[in-house]
ROSE-4610 file (N, C-alpha, C; in Angstrom, 1 decimal, always signed):
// ROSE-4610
residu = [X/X/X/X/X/X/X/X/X/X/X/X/X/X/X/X/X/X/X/X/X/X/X/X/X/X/X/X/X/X/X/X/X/X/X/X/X/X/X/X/X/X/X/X/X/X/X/X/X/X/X/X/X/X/X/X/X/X/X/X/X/X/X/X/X/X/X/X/X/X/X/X/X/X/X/X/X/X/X/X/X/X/X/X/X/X/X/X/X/X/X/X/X/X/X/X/X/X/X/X/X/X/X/X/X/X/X/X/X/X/X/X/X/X/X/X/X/X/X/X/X/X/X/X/X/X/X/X/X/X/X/X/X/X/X/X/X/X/X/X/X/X/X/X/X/X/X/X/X/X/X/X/X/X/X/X/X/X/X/X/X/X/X/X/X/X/X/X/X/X/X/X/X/X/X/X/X/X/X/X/X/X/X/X/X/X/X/X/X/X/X/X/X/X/X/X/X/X/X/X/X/X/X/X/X/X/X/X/X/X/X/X/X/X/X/X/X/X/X/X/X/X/X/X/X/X/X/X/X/X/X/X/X/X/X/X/X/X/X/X/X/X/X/X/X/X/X/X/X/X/X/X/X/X/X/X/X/X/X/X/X/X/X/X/X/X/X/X/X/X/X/X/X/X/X/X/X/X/X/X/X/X]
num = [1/1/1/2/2/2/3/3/3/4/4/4/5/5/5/6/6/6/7/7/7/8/8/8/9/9/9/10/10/10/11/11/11/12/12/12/13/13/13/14/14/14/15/15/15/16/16/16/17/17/17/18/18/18/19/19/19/20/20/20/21/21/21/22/22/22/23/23/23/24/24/24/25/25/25/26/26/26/27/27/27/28/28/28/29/29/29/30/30/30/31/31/31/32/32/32/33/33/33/34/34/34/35/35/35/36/36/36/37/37/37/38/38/38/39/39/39/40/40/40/41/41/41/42/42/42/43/43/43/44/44/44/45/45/45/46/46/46/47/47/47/48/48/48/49/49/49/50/50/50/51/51/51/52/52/52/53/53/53/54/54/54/55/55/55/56/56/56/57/57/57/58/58/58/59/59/59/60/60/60/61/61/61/62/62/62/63/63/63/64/64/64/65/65/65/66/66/66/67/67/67/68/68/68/69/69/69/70/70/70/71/71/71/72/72/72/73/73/73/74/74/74/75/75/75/76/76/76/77/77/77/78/78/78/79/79/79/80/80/80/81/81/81/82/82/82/83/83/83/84/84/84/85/85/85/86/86/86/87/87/87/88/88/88/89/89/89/90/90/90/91/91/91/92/92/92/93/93/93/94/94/94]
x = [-58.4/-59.6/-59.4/-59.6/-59.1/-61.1/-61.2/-62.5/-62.5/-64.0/-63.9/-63.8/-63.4/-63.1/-62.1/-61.5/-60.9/-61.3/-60.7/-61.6/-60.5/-60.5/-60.5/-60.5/-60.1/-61.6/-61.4/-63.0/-64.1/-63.7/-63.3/-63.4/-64.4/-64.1/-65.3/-65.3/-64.6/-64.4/-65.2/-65.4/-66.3/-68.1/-68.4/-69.9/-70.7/-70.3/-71.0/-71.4/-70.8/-70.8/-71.7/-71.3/-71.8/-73.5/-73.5/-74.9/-75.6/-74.8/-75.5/-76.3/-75.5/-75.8/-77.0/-77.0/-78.2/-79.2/-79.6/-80.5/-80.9/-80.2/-80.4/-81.0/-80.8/-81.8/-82.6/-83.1/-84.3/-84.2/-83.0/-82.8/-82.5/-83.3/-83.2/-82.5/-80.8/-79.9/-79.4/-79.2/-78.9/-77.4/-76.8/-75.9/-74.9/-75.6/-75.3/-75.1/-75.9/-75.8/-74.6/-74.1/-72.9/-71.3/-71.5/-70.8/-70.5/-71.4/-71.8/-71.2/-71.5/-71.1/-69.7/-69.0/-67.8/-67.1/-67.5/-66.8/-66.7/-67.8/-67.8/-67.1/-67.7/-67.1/-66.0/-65.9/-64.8/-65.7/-65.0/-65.5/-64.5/-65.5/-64.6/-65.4/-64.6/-65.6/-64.7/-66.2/-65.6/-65.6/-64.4/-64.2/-63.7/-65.0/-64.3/-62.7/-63.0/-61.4/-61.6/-62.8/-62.5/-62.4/-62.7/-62.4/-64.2/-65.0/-66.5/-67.0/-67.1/-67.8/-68.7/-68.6/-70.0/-70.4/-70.1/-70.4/-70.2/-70.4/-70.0/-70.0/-69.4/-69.7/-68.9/-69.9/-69.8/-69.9/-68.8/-69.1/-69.0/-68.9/-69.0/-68.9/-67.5/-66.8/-67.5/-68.2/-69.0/-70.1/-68.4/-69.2/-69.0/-70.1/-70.6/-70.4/-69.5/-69.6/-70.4/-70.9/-71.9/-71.9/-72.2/-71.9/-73.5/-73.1/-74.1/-73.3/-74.2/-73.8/-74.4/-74.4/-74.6/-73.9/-74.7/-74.1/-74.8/-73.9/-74.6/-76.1/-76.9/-78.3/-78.3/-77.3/-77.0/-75.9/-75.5/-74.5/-75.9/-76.3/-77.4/-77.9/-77.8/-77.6/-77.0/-75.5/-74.3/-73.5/-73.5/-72.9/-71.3/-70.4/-69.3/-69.2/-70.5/-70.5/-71.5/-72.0/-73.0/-72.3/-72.9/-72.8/-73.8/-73.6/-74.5/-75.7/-75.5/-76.7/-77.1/-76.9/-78.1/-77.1/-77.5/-77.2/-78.4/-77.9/-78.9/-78.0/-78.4/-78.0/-76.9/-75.8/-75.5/-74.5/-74.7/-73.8/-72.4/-71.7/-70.0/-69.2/-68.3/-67.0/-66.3/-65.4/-64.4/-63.4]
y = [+31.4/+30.8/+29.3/+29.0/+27.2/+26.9/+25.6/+24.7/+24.0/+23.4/+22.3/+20.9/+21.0/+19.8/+19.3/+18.3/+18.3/+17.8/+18.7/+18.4/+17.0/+16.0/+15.4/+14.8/+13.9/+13.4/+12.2/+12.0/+11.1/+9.9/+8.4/+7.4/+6.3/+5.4/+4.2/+3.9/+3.5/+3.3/+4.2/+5.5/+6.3/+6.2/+5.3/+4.9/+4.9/+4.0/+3.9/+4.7/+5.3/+6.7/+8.0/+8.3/+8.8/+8.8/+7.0/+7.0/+7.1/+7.1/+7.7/+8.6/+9.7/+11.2/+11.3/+10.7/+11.2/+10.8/+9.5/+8.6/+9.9/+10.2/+11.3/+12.6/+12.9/+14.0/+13.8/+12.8/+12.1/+11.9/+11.6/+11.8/+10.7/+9.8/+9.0/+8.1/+9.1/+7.7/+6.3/+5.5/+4.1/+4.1/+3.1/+2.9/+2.9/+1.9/+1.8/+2.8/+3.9/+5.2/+6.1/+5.5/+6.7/+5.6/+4.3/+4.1/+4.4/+4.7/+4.7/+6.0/+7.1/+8.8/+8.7/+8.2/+8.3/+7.5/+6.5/+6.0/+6.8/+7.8/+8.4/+10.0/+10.5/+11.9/+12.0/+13.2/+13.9/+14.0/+13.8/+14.1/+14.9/+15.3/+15.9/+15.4/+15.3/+15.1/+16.2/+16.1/+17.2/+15.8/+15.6/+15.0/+15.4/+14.8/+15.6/+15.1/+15.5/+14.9/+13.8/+13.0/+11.5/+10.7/+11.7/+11.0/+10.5/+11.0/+10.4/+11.8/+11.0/+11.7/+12.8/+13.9/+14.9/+15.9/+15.7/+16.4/+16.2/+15.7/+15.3/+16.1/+16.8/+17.1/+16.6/+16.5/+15.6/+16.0/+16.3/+17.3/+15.9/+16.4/+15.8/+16.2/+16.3/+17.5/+16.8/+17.8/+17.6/+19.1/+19.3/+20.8/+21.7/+22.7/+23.4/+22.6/+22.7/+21.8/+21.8/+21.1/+21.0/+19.9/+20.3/+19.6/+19.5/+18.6/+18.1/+18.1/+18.9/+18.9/+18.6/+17.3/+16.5/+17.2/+17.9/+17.7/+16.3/+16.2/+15.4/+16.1/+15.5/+16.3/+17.0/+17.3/+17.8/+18.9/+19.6/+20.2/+21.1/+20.6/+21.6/+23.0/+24.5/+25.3/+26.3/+25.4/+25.8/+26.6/+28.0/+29.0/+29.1/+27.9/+27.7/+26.1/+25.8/+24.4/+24.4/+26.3/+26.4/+27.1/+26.9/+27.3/+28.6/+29.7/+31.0/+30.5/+30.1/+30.3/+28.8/+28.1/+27.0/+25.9/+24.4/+23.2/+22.9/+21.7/+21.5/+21.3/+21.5/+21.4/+23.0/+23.0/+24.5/+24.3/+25.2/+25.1/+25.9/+25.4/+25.7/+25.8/+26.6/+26.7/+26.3/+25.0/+24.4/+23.9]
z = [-53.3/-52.7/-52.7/-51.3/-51.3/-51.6/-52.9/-52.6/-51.7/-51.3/-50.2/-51.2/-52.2/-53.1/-53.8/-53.8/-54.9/-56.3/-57.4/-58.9/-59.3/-59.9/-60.3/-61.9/-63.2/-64.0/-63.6/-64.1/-63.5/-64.5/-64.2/-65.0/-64.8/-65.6/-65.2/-64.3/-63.1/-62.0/-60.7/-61.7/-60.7/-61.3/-62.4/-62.8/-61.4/-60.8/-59.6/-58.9/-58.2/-57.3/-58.1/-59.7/-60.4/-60.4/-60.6/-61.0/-59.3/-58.1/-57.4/-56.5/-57.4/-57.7/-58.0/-59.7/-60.7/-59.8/-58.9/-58.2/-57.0/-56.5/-55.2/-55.7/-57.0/-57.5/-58.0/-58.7/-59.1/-60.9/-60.9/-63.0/-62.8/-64.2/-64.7/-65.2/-65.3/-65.6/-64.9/-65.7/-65.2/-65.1/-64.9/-64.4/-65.3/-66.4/-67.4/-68.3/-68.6/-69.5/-68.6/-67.3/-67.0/-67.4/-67.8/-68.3/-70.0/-70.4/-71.7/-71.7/-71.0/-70.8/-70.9/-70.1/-69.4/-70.9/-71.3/-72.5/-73.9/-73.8/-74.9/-74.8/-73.3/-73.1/-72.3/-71.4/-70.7/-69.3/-68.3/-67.0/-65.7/-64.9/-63.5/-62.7/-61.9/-60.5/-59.4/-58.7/-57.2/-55.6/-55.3/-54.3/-53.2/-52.4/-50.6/-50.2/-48.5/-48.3/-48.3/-48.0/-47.5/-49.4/-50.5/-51.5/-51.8/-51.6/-51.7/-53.3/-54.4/-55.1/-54.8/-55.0/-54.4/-55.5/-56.8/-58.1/-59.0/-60.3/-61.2/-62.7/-63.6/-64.5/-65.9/-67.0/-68.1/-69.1/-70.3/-71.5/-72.9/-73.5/-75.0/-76.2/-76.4/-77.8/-78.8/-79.0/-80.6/-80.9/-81.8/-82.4/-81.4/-80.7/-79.6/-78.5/-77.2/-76.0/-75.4/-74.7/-73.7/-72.7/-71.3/-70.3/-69.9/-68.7/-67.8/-66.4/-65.5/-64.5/-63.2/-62.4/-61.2/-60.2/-59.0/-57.3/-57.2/-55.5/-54.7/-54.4/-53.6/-53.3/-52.3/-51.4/-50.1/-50.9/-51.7/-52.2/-53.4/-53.7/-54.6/-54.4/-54.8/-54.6/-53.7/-53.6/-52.6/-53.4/-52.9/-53.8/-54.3/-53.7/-54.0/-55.2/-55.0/-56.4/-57.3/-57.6/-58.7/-59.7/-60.8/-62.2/-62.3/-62.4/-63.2/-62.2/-61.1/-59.6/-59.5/-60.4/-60.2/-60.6/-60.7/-61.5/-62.7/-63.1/-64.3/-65.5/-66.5/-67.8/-68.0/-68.3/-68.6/-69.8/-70.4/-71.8/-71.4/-72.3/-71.7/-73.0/-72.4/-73.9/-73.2/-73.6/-73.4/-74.4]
């Protein structure tokens, strides 16, 4: 099965694009807390062909993993970029 994405991980360089995800769904992170994310955790991103961020997800080894997972807002319950049906918060073994 080919994605319409390519996965990536996500570095500081991608903060920007990141935080303008969170902005298009209506969450509260700043710009600054996805640099703060990215310095502390692990990331992926899902990037089209043209290379434009369209999903982001963000874990943080400590103990039990757990991610956070950003579409773009045009990508949100697209059955080939959901998690167990939906986005949101989803817990992960990694």
């Amino acid at each position: 099965m080919s994605l319409p994405f390519e996965v990536a991980p996500l570095t500081a360089a991608h903060a920007r694009a990141a935080h303008g995800l969170t902005v298009a769904v209506g969450w509260a992170h700043r710009y600054e807390d996805w640099l703060f994310a990215l310095a502390i955790g692990r990331g992926l991103g899902a990037f089209d062909s043209a290379g434009a961020l369209r999903g982001a997800l963000m874990w943080f080894p400590y103990g039990e993993a757990f991610a956070t997972i950003c579409p773009s807002s045009e990508q949100t319950g697209r059955s080939e970029v959901s998690v167990n049906g939906g986005f949101g918060a989803s817990r992960l073994s990694v």
